[in-house]
N, C-alpha and C positions, 0 to 999 in steps of 0.2 A: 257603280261598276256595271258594265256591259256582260252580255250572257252570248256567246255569240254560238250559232249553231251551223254545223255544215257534214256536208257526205266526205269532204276529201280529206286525206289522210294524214299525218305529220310531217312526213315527206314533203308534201305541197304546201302546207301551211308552212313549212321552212323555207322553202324555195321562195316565196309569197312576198312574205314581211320581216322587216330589218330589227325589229324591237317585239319581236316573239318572248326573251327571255322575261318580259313584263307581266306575262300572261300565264295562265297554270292552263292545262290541258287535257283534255278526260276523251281516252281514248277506247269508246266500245271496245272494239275489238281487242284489244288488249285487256281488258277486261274480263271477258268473256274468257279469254286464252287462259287465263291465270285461274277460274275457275276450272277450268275441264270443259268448256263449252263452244260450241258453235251455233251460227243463226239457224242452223238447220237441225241438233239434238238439243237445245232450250225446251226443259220441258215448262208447266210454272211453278213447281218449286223453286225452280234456277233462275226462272224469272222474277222471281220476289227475291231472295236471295243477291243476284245483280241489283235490281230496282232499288232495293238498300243502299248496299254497298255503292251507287251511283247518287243516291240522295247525301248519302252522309259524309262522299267526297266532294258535292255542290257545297256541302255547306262547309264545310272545314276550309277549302278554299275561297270562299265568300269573306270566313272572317279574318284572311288574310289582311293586312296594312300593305304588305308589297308590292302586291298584284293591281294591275288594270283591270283586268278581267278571264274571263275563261269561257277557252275554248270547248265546245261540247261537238266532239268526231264520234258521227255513226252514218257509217256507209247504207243502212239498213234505214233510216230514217223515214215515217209513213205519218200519215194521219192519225192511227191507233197510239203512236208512241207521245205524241202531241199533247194530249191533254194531262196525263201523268208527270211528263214534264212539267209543264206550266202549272203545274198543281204544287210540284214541289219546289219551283221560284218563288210562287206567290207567297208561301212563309217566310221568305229571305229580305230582309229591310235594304241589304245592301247593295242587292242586284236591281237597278233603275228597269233597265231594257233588253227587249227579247230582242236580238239581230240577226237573221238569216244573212248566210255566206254564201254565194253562189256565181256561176259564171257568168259575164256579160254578152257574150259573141257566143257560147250555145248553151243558156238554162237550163240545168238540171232539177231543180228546184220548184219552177214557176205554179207548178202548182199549191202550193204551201205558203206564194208569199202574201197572201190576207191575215194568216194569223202574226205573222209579226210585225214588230212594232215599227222595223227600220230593216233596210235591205241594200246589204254591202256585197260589192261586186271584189274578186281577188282581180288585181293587177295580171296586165296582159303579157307585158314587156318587161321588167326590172321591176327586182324587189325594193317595194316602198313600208312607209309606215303605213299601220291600219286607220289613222285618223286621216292619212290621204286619201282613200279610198274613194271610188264613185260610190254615191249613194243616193236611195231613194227613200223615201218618206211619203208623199203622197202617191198611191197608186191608183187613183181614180184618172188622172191625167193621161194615165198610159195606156197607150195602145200598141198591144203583142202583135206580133205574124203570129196566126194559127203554126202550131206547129205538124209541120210531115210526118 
C-alpha cells in the first residue's frame, strides 16, 4: 500500500482522480476542526493529542483489505512535520512507499521532494486514475528552473 502525501484539499483530490473511492483519506484540517483547533491556536498539548489521533487513524486504515492506499491532506505541510510522520509509517508493514503529490506546471512541493520515495504529479486536464499519473523516481536526472 502506498502513503501518499500532499497540500491540496479533498476538493482537488476529487476533481483529480477517477477511483478515489479506493483510497481512505486523512484530512489535517478537518482534523484539527473537530478538535477545536487551528494551525494558528495548536498549542503542544493539541499537538500530541492530534499527532495521536493521526497515528492511530494511519494505522486503522493501513490494516484495511479495501483500500489502495491513503491519502495524507496537510495544507501546513514543512520539514518539522516530516520526520514524525515517517517515524510513524516506518512501524506499519503494510505501507511499501512514501509518495509526494504535487503539481507539474507550478511545484509547490519541490522542496520536500528528496525525502520521498516516488513523486506523483495530479493530472492537468481530466480526471484520470492515480496509477496513470506522471511520475518520478529518479531525481538526480533532473534538472529544475530556479524558481522566481
Amino acid at each position: 500500500m502506498k502513503f501518499y502525501v500532499t497540500i491540496e484539499g479533498i476538493d482537488r483530490l476529487k476533481k483529480s482522480f477517477l477511483n478515489l473511492k479506493l483510497f481512505s483519506v486523512i484530512y489535517i484540517p478537518e482534523i484539527l476542526e473537530e478538535y477545536g483547533y487551528t494551525y494558528s491556536t495548536i498549542d503542544d498539548y493539541g499537538s500530541f493529542i492530534i499527532s495521536n489521533h493521526i497515528s492511530n487513524t494511519i494505522r486503522c486504515f493501513a490494516k484495511s483489505k479495501r483500500i489502495r492506499g491513503i491519502f495524507y491532506s496537510n495544507p501546513d505541510i514543512n520539514e518539522e512535520i516530516l520526520p514524525n510522520l515517517f517515524e510513524t509509517l516506518a512501524n506499519i508493514d503494510t505501507i511499501t512507499e512514501v509518495v509526494l503529490l504535487d503539481d507539474y506546471n507550478v511545484p509547490k512541493l519541490q522542496h520536500l521532494y528528496s525525502n520521498f520515495d516516488e513523486i506523483v504529479f495530479f493530472p492537468t486536464f481530466k480526471k484520470i486514475r492515480l496509477i496513470e499519473c506522471q511520475k518520478i523516481s529518479n531525481f538526480d536526472s533532473i534538472e529544475w528552473k530556479p524558481l522566481k
